[in-house]
N, C-alpha and C positions, 0 to 999 in steps of 0.2 A: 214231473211225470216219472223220473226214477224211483223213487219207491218204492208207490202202487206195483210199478211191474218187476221192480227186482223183488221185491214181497211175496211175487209168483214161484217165488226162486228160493230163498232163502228167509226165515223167520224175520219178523219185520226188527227184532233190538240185532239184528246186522247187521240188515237193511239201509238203517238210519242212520248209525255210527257211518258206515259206511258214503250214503249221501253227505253225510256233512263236511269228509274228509274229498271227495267229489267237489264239493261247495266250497270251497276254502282256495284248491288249487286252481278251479275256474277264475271264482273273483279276483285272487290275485291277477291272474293274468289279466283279466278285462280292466281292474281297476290302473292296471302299471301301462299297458294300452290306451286309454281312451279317458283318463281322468280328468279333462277336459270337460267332460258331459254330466259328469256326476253331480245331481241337484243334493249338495252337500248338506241344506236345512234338512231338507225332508227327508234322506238316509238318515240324519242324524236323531228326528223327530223315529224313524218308524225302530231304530235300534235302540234304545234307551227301553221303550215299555217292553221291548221282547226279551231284556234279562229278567224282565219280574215273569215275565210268562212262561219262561223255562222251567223254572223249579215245578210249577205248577205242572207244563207238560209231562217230566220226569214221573210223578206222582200219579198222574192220570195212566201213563204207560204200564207201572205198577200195580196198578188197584180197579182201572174199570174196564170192564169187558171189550175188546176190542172190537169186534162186530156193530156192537152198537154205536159207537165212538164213529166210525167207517159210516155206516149208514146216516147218521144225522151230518156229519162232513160232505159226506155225497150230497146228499139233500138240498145244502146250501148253496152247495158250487153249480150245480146244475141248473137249480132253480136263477141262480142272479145272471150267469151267462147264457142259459136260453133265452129270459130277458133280452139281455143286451144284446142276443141278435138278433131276436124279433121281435122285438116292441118298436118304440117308435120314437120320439126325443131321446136322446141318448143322457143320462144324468150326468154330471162331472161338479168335481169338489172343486173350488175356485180357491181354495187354502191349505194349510196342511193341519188344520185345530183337529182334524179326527183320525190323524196319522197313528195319535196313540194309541187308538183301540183296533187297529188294523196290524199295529205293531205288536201290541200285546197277544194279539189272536194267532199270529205267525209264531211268537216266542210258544204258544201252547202246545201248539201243532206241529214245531220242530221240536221240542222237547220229549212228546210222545212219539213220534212217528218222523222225524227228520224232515217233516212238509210245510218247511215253512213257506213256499212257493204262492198257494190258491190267495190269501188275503194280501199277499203281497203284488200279485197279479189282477187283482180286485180293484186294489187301491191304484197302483199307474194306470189302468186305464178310467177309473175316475177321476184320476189328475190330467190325463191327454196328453200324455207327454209323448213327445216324437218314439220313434225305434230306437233311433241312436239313445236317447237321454233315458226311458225305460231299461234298457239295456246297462247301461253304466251303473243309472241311480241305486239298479235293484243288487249289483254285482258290489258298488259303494256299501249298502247294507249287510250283503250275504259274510263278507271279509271278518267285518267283527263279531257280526250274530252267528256265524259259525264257530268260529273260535272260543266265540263260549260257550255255544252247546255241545265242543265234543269237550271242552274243561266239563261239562255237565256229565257227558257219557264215561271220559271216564273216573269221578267219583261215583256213579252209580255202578261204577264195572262191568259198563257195557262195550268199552273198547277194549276189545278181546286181539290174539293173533290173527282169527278166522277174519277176522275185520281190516285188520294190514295187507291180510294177503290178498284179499276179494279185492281192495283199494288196488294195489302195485296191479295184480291183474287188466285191473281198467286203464289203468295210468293212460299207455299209450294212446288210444282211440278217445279218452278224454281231450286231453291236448290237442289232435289233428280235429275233434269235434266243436273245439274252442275256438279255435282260427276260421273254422268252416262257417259257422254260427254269426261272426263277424262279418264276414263277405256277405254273405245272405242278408244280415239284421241292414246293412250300408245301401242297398239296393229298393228297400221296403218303404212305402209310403203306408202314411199315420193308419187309416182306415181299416186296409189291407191287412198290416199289422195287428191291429187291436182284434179281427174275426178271426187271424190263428190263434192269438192268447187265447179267446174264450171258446173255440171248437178245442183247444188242448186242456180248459179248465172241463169241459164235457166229458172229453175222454178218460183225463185222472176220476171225474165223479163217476163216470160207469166201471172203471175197473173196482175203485173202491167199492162199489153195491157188487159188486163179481166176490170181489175177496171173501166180504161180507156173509154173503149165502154161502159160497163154499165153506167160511170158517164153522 
């Protein structure tokens, strides 16, 4: 959800340098915490196709119109989580053979836009994996796919100072948001959990159609 609403704030090639450098110092923490839980195949399955998606992302950032990009993004996240909250058998992947192109779809969408969250959040809850093991697995993933996407931002020279200093800014209430996150996600039974992921894939799909129009 960072982003979308720091996007509200500041141009999105900030933005995202920014999220990633966000995404790095989280996962650390949750993965040096809780590494115990991390479903090590399937991190490892969804981070392998998300460095070919990167370059890709990077490219897309520079060359097609961002609105559009936003809009057909919106379109999908919205569309599969109001599904999944009101439809009716709930679908789930019983393997991880299609982790690649969920992979590959986050490397696109963190490369353009630092959001590699929606297809990543797509995918745990087509796997059903508890709070706890969602939680770890995705922060198992965010560790390395982050660290190559800001190696990504900056050879594109979009890790700027404005981008250090926005970072150090948030540092603190990161960290106390990290520990908080934890306490919260420990408390959460499976169900419960999987309808705040997709009411929070809703809400990043509505701010993206917000951005969208305004841009």
């Amino acid at each position: 959800m960072a982003v979308p609403l720091l996007a509200l704030l500041v141009p999105v090639e900030v933005a995202a340098p920014v999220a990633v450098l966000v995404s790095i110092t989280v996962a650390f923490i949750v993965v040096v915490q809780d590494w115990r839980k991390v479903h090590i195949r399937s991190a490892g399955w969804l981070v392998l196709p998300t460095m070919l998606g990167i370059p890709l992302g990077l490219m897309l950032l520079k060359t097609v119109a961002e609105p559009s990009m936003k809009v057909l993004l919106a379109a999908v996240i919205i569309t599969f989580s109001a599904h999944s909250l009101i439809g009716g058998k709930r679908r789930e992947l019983k393997n991880d053979r299609l982790a690649w192109l969920f992979g590959f779809g986050a490397g696109v969408l963190g490369g353009a836009y630092g959001m590699n969250g929606p297809p990543l959040a797509i995918y745990g809850s087509l796997r059903g994996w508890s709070p706890q093991h969602f939680r770890a697995t995705l922060q198992g993933y965010f560790l390395p796919a982050s660290l190559a996407g800001l190696w990504g931002y900056h050879l594109a020279g979009l890790w700027t100072p404005a981008v250090n200093r926005f970072y150090m800014q948030s540092l603190p209430l990161v960290i106390v948001a990290t520990f908080l996150g934890r306490a919260i996600n420990r408390r959460m039974r499976t169900q419960q959990f999987l309808r705040y992921v997709h009411g929070g894939l809703i809400l990043i799909g509505i701010v993206l159609l917000l951005q969208a129009v305004a841009g």
